[in-house]
N, C-alpha and C positions, 0 to 999 in steps of 0.2 A: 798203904794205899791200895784201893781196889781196882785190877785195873780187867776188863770185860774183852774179851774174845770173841768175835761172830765169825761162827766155822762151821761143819756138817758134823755128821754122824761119824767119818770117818776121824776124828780129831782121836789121836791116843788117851789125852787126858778125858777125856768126855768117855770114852768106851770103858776106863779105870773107874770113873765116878759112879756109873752106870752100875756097874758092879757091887761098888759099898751101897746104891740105893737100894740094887735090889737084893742082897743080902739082909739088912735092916728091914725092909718091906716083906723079906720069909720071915723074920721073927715077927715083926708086929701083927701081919696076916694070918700066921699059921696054917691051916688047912685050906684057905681061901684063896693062898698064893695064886696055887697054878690060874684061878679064874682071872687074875689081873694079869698076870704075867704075860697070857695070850695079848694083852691089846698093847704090853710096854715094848715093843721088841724096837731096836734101834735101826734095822736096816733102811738104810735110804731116807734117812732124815736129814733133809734140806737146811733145816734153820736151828742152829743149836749155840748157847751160850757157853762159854770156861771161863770162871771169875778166877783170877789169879790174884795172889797178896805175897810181896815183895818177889813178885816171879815165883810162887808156888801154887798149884792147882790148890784151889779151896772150895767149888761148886759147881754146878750145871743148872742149866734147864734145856728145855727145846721147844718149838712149837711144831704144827701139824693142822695142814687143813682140814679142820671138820666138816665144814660146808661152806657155799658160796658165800662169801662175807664175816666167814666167823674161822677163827684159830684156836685149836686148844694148846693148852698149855700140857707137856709132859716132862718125865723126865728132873722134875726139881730135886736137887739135892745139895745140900751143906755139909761140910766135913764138920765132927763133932767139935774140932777145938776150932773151927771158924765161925760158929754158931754163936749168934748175939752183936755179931759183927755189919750186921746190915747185906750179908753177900747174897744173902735169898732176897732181900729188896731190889737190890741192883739187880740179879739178874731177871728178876719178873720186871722190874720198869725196862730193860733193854729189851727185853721179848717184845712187849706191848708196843716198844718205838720203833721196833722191827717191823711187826705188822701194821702196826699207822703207815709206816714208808712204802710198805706192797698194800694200802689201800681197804684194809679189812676192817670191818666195823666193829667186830667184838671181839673178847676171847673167854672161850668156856676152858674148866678145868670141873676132875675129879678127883677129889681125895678120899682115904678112910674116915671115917668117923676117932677111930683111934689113935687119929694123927692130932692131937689138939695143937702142936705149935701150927702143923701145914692149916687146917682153920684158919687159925690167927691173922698167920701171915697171910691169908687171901681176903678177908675182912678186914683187917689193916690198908690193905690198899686198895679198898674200894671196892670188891668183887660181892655182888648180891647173890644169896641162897637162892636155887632153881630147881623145880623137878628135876629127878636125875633122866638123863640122857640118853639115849644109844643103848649101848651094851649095859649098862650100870640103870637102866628104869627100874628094874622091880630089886637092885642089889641091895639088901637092909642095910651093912656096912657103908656105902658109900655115900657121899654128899657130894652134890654138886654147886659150881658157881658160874657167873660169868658176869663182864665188866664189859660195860659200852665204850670202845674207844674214841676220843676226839679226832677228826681228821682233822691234819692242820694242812691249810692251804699257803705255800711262801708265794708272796708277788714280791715281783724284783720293780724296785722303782725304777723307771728312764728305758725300760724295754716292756716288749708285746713279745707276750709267748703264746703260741695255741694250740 
């Protein structure tokens, strides 16, 4: 069973994950690395997920304000043998429920091109293709997405809140 963590940047397992992502992101990028590397840095990241399974670190993600109303998504990653197991879904729907709770309407994210599962799994759950972004407008390799979130409003029956 998978069970989600909401911690910061300072979480030991999340700084260890960060590690295998971005070693795997030098080999898939090759000479391109250092240009992503500048935007992945983990200092003082507020909002970060650690999927654990039976009490073992198996993924990450985090989010990051891009702009007034919008989060992106960083930070994703799956250990190879937890891979297929749903842990990159859980932790992109917690992120997403993270930021509906701080009130954000969207969340953008950038991938490689050469990442075809990260694709997937952002199309899988709803994330629509966007000019790229920011730092990544004119970057060939990268793709961008981003998902409209629902904000959910709870009324409590028998009380007045304002």
């Amino acid at each position: 069973m998978i069970q989600l963590l909401r911690t910061n940047s300072d979480n030991d397992d999340f700084k260890e994950f960060v590690g295998y992502l971005d070693a795997e992101l030098a080999y898939i990028d090759g000479e391109e690395h250092s240009f992503y590397a500048q935007f992945n840095t983990i200092d003082a990241i507020r909002y970060t997920v650690v999927a654990y399974n039976n009490g073992q670190p198996v993924g990450c993600g985090a989010l990051k304000e891009y702009a007034p109303g919008t989060m992106e998504v960083k930070r994703m990653y799956t250990a190879p043998q937890a891979r297929g197991m749903g842990v990159a879904t859980a932790i992109l729907k917690e992120l997403e429920h993270w930021a509906q709770e701080m009130s954000y309407e969207k969340c953008v994210v950038e991938t490689g091109k050469r990442q075809p599962l990260a694709i997937a799994l952002y199309k899988t759950n709803g994330y629509l293709a966007i000019a790229n972004y920011g730092q990544y407008a004119n970057v060939e390799n990268s793709v961008c997405f981003e998902k409209e979130l629902k904000i959910k409003i709870r009324i409590e029956r028998g009380s007045t809140r304002i």
